[in-house]
C-alpha positions in Angstrom: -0.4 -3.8 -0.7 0.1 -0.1 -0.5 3.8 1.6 -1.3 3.7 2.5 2.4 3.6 -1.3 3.7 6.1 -2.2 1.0 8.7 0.7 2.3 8.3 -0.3 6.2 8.6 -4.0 5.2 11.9 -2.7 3.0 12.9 -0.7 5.6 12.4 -3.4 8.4 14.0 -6.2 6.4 17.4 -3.6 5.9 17.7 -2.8 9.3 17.2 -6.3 10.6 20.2 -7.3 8.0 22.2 -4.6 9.7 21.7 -5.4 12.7 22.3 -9.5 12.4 25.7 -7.8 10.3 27.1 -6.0 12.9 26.5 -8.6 15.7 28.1 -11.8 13.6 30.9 -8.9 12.9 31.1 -7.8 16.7 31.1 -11.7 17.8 33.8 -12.3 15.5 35.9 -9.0 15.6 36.1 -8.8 19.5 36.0 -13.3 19.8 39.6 -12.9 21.8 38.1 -10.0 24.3 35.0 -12.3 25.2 37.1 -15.7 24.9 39.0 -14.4 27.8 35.9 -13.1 29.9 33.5 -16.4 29.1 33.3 -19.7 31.2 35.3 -22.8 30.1 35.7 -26.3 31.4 39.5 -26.7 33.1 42.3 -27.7 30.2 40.3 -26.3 27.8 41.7 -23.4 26.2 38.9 -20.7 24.9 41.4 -17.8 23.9 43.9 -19.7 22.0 40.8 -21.0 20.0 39.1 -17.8 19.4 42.7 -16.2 18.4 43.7 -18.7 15.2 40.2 -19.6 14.3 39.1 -15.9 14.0 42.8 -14.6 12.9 41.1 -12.9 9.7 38.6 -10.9 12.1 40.4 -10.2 14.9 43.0 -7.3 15.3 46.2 -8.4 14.0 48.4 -5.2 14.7 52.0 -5.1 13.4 54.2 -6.0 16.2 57.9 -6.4 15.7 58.6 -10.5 15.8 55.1 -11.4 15.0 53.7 -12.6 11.5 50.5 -13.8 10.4 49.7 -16.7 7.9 46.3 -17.3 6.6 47.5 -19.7 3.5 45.8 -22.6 4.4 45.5 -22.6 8.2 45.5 -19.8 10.4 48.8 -19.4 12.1 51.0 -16.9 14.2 54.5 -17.2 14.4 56.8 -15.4 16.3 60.4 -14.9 15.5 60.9 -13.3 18.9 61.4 -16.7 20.6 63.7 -18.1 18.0 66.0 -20.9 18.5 66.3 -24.3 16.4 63.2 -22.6 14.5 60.4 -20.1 14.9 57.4 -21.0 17.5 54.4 -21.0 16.1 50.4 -21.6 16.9 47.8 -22.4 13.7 44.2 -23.7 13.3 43.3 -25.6 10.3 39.2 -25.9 8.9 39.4 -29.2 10.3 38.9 -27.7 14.0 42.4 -28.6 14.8 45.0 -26.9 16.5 48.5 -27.2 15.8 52.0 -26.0 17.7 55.4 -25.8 16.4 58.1 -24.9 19.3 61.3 -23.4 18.9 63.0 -26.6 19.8 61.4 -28.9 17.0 58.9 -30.2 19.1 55.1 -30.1 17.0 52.5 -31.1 19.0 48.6 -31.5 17.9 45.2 -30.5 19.9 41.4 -31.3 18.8 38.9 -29.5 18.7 38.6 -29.1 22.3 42.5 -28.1 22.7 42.8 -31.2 24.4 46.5 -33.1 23.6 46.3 -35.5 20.6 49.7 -36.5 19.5 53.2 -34.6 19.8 56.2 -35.1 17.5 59.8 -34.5 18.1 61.8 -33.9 14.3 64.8 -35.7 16.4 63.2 -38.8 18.1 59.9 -38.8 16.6 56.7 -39.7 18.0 56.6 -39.1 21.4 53.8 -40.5 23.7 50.9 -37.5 24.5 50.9 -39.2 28.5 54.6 -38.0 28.8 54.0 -34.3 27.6 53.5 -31.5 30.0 50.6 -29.9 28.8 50.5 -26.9 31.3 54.0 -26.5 30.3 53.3 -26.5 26.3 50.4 -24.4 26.8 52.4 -21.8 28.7 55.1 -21.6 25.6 52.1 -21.2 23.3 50.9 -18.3 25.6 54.4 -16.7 25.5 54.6 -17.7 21.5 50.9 -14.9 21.2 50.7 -13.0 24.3 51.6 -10.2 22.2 48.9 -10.6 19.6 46.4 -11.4 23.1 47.5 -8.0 24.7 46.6 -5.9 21.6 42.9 -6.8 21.4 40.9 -4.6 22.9 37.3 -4.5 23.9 34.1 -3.7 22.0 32.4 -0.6 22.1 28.7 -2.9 22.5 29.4 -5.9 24.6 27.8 -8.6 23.5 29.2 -11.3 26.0 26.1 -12.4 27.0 25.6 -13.0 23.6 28.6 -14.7 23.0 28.8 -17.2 26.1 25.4 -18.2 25.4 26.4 -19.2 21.5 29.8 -20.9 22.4 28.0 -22.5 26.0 28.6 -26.3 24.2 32.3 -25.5 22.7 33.7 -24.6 25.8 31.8 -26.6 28.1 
């Protein structure tokens, strides 16, 4: 092989690493914009995924209220809506999905964000067929809309991309 083959394969091989880089970091970064923009089965819940699974790549601005937690889960909390005790919203490596409200209520999701137990501190376990689901899933919406509202969308839009790679998760 000639030192001219060797420099374009070189070459080749760094620009292909580049480019796979900056797409896994663009699908990653920018996981909330494309959550909200891709196609989903009803009750399941594609942004509130994307936003604790990805909290470590995705924007998390400093907004007054809001903290971040990535000991051991991914979580947002948001002392904005406090009452008994502060909402929050966290994933765990597991693929599950957890909720704390401010009224002592903690209520689980799999990996789907589909209901899979709910707890009340007071009474204790509570039976998933008498929760209101839409209703919990509103609170977590109010509990990060703030974190939601401050992504922002990518300078290359990979969405194609990206609803072709999550097609099976959401669907």
């Amino acid at each position: 092989m000639t030192l001219a083959v060797i420099a374009v394969l070189a070459s080749t091989a760094v620009f292909g690493a580049i480019v796979l880089g900056h797409t896994f970091f663009n699908l990653k970064s920018y996981s909330v914009y494309y959550a909200q923009h891709t196609p989903h089965k009803p009750g399941i819940e594609p942004v509130l995924m994307e936003l604790t699974e990805n909290l470590f790549w995705i924007y998390t601005p400093d907004i007054d209220g809001i903290e971040y937690d990535f000991d051991g889960g991914n979580a947002i909390y948001n002392y904005n809506y406090q009452k008994k005790t502060t909402p929050w919203l966290a994933y765990f490596s597991n693929q599950r999905y957890k909720y704390g409200s401010e009224n002592l209520v903690f209520y689980s999701f799999d990996e789907h964000f589909r209901l899979s137990g709910a707890r009340d501190k007071e009474l204790g376990k509570l039976d998933p067929e008498t929760v209101d689901v839409e209703e919990v899933k509103r609170e977590i919406y109010r509990t990060v809309q703030p974190v939601i509202d401050a992504q922002y969308g990518p300078l290359i839009n990979l969405q194609w991309l990206y609803d072709w790679v999550n097609k099976d998760k959401f669907n």
